[in-house]
C-alpha positions as CSV (number, residue, x, y, z in Angstrom):
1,X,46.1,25.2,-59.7
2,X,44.5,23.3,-62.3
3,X,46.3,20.7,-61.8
4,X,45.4,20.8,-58.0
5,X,41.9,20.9,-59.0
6,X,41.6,17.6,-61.5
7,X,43.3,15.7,-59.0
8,X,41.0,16.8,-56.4
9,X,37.8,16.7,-58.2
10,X,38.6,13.0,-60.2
11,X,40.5,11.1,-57.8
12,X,40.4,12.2,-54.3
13,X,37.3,13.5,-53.7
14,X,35.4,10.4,-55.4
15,X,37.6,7.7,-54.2
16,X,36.9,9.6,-50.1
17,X,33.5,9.1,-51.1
18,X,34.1,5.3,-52.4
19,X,36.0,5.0,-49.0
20,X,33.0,6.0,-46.9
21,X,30.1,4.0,-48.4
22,X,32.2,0.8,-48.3
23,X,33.3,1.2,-44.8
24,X,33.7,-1.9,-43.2
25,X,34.3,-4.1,-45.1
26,X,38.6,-4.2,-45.2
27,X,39.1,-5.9,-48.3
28,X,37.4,-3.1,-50.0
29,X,38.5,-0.7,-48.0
30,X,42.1,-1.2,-48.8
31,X,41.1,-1.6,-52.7
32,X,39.8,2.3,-52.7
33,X,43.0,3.2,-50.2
34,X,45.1,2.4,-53.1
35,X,43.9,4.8,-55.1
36,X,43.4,7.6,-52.7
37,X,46.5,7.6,-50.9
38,X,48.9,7.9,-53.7
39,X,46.8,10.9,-55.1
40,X,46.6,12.9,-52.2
41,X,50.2,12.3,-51.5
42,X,50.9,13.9,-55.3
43,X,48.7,16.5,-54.3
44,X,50.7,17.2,-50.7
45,X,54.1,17.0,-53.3
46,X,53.1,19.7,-55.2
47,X,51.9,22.0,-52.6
48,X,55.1,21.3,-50.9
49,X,57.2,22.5,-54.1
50,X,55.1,24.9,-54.8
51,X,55.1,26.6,-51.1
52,X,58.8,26.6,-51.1
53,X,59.6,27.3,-55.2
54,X,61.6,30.7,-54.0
55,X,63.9,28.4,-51.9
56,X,64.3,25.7,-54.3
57,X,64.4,28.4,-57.5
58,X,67.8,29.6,-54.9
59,X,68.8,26.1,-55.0
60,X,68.8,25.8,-58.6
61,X,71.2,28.9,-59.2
62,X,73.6,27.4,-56.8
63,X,73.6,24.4,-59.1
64,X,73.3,26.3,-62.0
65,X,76.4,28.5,-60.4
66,X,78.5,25.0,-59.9
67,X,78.4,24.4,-63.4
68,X,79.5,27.3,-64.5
69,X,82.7,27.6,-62.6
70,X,86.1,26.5,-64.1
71,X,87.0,23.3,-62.8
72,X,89.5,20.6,-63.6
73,X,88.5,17.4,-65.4
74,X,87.9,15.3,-62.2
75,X,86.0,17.3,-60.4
76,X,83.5,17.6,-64.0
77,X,83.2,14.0,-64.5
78,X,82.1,13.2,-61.1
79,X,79.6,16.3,-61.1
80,X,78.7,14.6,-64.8
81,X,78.3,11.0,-63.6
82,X,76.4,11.9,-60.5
83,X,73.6,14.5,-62.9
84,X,73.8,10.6,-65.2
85,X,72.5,9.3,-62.1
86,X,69.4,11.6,-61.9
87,X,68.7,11.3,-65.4
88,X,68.7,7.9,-65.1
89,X,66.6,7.5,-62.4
90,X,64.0,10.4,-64.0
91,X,64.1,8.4,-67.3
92,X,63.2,5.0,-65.4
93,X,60.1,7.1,-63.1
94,X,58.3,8.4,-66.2
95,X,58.7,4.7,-67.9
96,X,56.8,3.8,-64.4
97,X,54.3,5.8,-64.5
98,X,53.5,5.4,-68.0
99,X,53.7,1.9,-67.9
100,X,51.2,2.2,-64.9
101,X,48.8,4.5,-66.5
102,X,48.7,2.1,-69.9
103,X,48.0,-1.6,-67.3
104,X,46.1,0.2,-65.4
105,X,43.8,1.9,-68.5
106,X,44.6,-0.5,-70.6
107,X,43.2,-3.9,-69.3
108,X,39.8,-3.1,-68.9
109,X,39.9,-1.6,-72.5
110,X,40.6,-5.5,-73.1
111,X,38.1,-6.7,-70.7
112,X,41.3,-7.9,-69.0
113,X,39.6,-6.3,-65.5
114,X,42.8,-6.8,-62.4
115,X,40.5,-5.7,-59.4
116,X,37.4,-7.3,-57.8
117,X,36.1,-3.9,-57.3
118,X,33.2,-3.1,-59.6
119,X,31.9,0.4,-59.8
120,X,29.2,1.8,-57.5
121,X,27.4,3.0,-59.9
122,X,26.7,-0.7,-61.1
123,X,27.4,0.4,-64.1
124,X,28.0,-2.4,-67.6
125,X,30.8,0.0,-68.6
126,X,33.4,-0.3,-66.4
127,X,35.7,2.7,-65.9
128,X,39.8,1.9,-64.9
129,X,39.3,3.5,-61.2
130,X,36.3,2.1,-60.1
131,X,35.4,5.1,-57.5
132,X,32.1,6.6,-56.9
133,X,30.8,9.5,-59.4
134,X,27.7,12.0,-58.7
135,X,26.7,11.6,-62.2
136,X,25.4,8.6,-64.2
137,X,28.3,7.1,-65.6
138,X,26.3,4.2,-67.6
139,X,25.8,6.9,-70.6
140,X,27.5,8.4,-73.3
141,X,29.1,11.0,-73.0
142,X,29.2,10.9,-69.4
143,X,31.5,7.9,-69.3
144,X,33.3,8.9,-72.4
145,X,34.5,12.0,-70.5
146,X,35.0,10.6,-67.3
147,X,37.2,8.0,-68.8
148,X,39.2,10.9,-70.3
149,X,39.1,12.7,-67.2
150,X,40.7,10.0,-65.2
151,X,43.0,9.6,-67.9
152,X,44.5,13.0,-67.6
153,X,44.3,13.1,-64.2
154,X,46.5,9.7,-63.4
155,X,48.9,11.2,-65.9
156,X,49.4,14.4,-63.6
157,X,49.2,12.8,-60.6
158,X,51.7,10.3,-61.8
159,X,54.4,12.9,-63.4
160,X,53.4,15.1,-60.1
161,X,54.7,12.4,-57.4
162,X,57.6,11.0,-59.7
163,X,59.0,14.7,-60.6
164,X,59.2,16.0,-56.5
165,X,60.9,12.7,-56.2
166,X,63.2,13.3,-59.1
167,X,63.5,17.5,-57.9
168,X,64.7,15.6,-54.4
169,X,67.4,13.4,-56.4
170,X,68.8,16.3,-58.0
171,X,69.4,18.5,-55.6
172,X,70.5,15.4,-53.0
173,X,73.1,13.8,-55.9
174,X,74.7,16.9,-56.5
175,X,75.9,18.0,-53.2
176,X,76.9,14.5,-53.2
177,X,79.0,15.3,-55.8
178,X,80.3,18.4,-54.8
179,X,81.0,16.8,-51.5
180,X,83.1,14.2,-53.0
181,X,85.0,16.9,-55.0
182,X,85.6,18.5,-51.4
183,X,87.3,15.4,-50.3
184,X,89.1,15.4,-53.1
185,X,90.7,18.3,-52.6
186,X,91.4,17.9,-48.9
187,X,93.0,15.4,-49.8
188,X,95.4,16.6,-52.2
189,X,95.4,19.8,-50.6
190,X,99.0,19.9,-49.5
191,X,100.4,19.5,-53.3
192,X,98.9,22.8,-54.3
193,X,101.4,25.8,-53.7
194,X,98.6,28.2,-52.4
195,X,97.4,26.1,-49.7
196,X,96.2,28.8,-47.5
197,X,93.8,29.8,-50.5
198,X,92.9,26.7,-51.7
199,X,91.7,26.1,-47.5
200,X,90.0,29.1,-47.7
201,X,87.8,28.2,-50.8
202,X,87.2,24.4,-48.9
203,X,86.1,26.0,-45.8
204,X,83.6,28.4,-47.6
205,X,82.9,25.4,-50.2
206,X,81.7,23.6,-47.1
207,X,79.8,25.9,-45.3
208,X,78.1,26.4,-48.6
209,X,77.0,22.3,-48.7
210,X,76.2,22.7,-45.3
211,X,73.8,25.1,-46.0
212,X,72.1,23.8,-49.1
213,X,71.8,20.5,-47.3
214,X,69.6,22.4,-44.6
215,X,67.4,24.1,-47.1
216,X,66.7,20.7,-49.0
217,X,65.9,19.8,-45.6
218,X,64.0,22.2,-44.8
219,X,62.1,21.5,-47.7
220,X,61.4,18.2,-48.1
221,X,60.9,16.9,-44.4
222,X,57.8,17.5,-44.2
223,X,57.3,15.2,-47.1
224,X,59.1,12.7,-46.4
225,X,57.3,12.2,-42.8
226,X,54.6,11.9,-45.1
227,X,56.0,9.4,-47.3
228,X,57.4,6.9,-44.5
229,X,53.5,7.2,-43.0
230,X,52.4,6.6,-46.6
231,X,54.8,3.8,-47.1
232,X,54.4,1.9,-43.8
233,X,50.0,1.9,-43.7
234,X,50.3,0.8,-47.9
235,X,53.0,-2.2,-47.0
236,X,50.9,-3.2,-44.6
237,X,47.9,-3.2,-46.1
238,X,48.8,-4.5,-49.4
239,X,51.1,-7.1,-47.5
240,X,47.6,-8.4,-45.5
241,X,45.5,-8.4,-48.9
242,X,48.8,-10.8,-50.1
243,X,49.0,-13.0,-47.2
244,X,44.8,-13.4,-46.8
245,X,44.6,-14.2,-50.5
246,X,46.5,-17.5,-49.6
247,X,44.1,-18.4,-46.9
248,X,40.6,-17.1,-49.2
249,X,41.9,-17.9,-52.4
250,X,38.5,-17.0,-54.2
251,X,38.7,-13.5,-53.0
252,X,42.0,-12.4,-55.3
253,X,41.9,-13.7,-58.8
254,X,45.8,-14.0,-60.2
255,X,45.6,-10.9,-62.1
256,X,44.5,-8.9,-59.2
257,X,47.2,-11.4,-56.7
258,X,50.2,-10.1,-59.0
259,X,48.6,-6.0,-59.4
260,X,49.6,-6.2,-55.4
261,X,52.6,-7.7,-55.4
262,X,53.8,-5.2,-58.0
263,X,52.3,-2.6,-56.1
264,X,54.3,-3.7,-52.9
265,X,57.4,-3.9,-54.6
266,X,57.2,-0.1,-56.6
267,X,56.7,1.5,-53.3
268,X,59.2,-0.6,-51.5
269,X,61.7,0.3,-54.3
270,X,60.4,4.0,-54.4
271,X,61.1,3.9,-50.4
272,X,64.3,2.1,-50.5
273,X,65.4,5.1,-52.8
274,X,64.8,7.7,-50.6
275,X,66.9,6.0,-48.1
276,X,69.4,5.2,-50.2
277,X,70.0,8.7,-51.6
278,X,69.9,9.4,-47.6
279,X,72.5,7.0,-47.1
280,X,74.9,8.3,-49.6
281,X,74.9,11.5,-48.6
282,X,76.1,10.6,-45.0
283,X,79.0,8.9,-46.4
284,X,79.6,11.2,-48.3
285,X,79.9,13.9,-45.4
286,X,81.7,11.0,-43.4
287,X,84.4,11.1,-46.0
288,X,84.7,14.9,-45.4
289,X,85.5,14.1,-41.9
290,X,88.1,11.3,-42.3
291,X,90.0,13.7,-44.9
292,X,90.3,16.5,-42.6
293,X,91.7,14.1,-39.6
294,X,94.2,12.0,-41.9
295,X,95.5,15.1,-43.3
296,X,99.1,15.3,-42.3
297,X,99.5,18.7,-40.5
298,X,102.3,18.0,-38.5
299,X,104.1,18.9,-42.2
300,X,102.6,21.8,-42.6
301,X,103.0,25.6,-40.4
302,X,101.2,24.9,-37.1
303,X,99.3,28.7,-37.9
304,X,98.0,27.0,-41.3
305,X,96.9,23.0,-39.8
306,X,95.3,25.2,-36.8
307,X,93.2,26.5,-39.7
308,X,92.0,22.7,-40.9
309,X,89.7,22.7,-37.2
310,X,87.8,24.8,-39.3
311,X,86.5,22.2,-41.2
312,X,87.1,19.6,-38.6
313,X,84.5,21.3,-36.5
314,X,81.9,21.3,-38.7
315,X,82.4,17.9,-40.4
316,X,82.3,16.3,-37.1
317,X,78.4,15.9,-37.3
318,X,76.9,13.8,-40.2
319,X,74.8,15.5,-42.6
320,X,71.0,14.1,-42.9
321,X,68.0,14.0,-44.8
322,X,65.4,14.1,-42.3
323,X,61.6,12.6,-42.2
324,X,60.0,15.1,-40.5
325,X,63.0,16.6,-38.4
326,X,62.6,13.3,-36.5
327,X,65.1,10.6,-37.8
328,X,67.7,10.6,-41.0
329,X,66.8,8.4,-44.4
330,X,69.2,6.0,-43.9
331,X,69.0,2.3,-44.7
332,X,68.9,1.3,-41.4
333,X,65.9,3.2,-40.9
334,X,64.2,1.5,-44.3
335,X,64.7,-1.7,-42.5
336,X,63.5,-1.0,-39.4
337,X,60.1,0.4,-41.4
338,X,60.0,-2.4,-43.1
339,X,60.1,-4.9,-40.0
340,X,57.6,-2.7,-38.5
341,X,55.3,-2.8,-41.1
342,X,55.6,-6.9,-41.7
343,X,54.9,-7.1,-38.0
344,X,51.6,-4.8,-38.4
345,X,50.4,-7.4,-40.9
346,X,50.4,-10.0,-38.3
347,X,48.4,-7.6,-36.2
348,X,45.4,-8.0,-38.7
349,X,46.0,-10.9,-40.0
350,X,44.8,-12.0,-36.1
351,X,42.1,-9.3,-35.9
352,X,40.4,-11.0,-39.4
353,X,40.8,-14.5,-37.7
């Protein structure tokens, strides 16, 4: 909750505010957008994970369950090089967002300002998010504290968006994991003497992924409709500020020419790993479906292959990450946001001309 409420009160509320008394005029528009829209989307994240902690708090015992089980070596290196993968990718988000905190805090400090948008306070004293306070910012301690304030704030908000995302990753890359153990043992299924166990303990195995997939589903889809939304209005925005600082090339000094470009790029990236993390996990379940059809059952008692339509049945449909409940993170669907979006920037590119 206090987080909640320094987001609110720093960021959002102020940079609304900002919004409104330059509306209008696009170019600053879409300079104040930057910094509302990734706020509030932190603040949607952690009302998300917070709504549904008891489902992801069951989540985390099922992984926590995983691990504990006795497994061979095989199946623990995979689960070990997939939780490598998470941890790798949490290390490199909070190297982002510190990075981003210390250009973004860290410039003006050296009177190295990156935007053209100057406080509307008018203010000598510039502060790193140049949003609109009630207060007079021009003395001390007021800007002193503010400065601080936003400080803190970027921090949460910044460890707030990247930690969902990483929470997401987790849970996604280890049924990924245990799915690839599944096909694993489907496919070496027929050199272990107990086969009608060892089927047994797949067919439950799966319905367990099956389920866990739905409640990270059920989760996160909401967010992620969010996120594409978020993704596709700040490409195209940022990618008409990029395009109309070639045509007006006094309106973008370089400084603030490559703060875009990087900007564009993160949340490509940052969208391209949702939908990649999308993408594995329907191969993965693909695999699951291949095994169960090249298994050769015509070696094996009709009774016990009659059992394997079991699993055929319910690996016959794909399992998805959803946006929304409307359509899977895949690739494909990363590149068909992004054409949409480039074509979007044509759209004001003409309405400005």
């Amino acid at each position: 909750m206090c987080n909640l409420i320094t987001l609110l009160f720093v960021i959002t509320i102020p940079s609304l505010i900002s919004l409104i008394r330059v509306w209008g005029d696009m170019i600053l528009m879409i300079g104040y957008m930057q910094y509302c829209l990734p706020v509030s989307i932190a603040i949607f994240k952690v009302c998300i994970i917070w709504y549904n902690q008891e489902v992801l708090a069951d989540l985390i015992d099922v992984i926590e369950g995983d691990w504990v089980k006795v497994r061979i070596k095989e199946e623990r290196d995979l689960m070990l090089r997939c939780a490598r993968i998470t941890r790798t990718i949490t290390m490199c988000g909070l190297f982002l967002v510190f990075f981003i905190v210390t250009v973004v805090f860290g410039l003006p400090c050296l009177e190295m300002i990156r935007r053209y948008i100057t406080n509307l306070t008018n203010s000598e004293k510039h502060l790193p998010v140049p949003i609109y306070y009630p207060h007079d910012v021009t003395k001390s301690p007021q800007f002193e504290l503010t400065l601080l304030a936003q400080t803190i704030a970027a921090l949460i908000a910044g460890i707030s968006y990247t930690g969902t995302d990483n929470l997401f990753g987790l849970l996604v890359f280890h049924v990924c994991g245990q799915l690839e153990n599944l096909h694993l043992r489907l496919k070496h299924m027929k050199k272990f003497p107990n086969y009608d166990e060892i089927l047994k303990y797949n067919v439950q195995n799966h319905i367990c992924l099956i389920r866990s997939i739905k409640m990270i589903d059920d989760t996160f889809n909401l967010m992620l409709l969010t996120l594409v939304l978020y993704f596709a209005i700040t490409f195209c925005l940022q990618g008409f500020l990029i395009v109309n600082s070639f045509k007006h090339k006094d309106e973008l000094s370089v400084m603030e020419l490559v703060w875009f470009v990087v900007a564009t790029v993160t949340s490509s990236v940052h969208m391209c790993l949702y939908c990649a993390v999308g993408e594995i996990l329907v191969i993965q379940s693909e695999k699951i479906h291949h095994a169960t059809y090249e298994f050769e059952w015509y070696t094996i008692e009709p009774k016990a292959a009659k059992n394997l339509i079991l699993i055929m049945l319910r690996a016959n449909k794909p399992l998805y990450i959803t946006a929304g409940k409307t359509f899977p993170m895949t690739m494909a669907t990363f590149c068909s946001l992004l054409k949409t979006s480039a074509g979007y920037i044509s759209v004001l590119l003409a309405k400005q001309d």
